[in-house]
C-alpha positions as CSV (number, residue, x, y, z in Angstrom):
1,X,0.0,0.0,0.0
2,X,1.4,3.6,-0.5
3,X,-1.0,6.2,0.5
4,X,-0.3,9.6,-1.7
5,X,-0.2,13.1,0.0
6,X,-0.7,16.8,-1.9
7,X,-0.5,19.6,-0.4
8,X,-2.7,22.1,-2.2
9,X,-2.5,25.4,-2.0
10,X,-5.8,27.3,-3.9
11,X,-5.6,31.0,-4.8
12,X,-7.2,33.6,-2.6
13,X,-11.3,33.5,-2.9
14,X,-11.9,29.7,-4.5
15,X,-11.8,27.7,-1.5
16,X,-15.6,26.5,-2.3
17,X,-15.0,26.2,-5.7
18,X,-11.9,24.3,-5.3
19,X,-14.2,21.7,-2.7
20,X,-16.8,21.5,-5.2
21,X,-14.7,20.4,-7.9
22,X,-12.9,18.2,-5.9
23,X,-16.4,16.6,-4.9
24,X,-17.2,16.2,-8.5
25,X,-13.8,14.1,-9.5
26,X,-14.3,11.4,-6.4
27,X,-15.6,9.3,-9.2
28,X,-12.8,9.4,-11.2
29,X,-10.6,8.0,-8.7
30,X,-13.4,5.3,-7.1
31,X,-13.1,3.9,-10.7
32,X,-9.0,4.3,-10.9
33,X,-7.5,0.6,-10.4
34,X,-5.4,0.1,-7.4
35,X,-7.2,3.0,-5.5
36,X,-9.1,2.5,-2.5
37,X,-9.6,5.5,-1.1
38,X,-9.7,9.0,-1.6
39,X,-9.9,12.3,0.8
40,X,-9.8,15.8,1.3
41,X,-9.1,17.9,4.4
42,X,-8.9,20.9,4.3
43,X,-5.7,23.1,6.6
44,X,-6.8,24.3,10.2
45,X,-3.6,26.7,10.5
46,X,-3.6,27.9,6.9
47,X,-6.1,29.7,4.3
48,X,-6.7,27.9,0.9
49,X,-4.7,25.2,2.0
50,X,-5.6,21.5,1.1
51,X,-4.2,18.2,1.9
52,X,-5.3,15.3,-0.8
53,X,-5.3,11.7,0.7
54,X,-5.5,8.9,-1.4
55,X,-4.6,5.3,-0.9
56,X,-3.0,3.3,-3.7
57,X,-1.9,-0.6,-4.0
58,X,1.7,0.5,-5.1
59,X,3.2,3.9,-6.1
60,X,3.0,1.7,-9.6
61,X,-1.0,2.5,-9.6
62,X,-0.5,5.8,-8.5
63,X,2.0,6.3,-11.6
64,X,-0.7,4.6,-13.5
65,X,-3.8,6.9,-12.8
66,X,-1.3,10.1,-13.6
67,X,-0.7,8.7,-17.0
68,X,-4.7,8.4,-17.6
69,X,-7.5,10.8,-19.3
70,X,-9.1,10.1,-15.5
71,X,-6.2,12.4,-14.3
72,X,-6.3,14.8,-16.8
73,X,-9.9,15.3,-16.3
74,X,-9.2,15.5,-12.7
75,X,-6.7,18.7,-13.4
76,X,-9.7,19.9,-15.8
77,X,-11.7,20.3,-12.7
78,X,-9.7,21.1,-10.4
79,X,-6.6,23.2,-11.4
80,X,-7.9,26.0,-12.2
81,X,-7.9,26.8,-8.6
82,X,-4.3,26.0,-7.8
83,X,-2.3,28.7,-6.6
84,X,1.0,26.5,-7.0
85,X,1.6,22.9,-8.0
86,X,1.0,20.5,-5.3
87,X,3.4,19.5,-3.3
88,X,3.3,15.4,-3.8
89,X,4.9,12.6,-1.7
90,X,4.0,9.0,-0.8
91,X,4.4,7.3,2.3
92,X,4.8,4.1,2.7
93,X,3.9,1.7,5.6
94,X,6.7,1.5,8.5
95,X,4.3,-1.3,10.7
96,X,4.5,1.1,13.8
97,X,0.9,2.6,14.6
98,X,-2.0,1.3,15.9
């Protein structure tokens, strides 16, 4: 499992725009292979600023999903609001938690 993390940052003024856009592309990664989950949470500490969650069987399907017209239509939506690119890493499972 990796699990994908963004960092969004949106421009000034399209923070509900941004949300509702993001709402309208949960589809297109429900029906992305190797993803089984997908959120958004929105900063406490800072303005227009997003974090993107999504859970992945490998970085591999991850990789996958960015080479697809699912992704592309996901920017469509969603880019327009962007007042950077995201900031993307993936973490990987260590075993410590609970």
């Amino acid at each position: 499992m990796a699990t994908e993390i963004a960092r969004i940052d949106v421009a000034p003024g399209d923070a509900e725009a941004f949300v509702a856009a993001a709402g309208q592309a949960v589809a297109l990664f429900q029906g992305a292979p190797g993803c089984s989950a997908m959120r958004l949470q929105r900063s406490h500490e800072v303005e227009g600023r997003f974090w993107l969650i999504v859970e992945w069987q490998d970085v591999a399907a991850h990789e996958a999903f960015r080479a697809s017209s699912a992704f592309a239509q996901w920017r469509g939506l969603v880019g327009p609001y962007f007042a950077a690119p995201p900031a993307v890493e993936h973490g990987l499972p260590t075993g410590v938690g609970f």
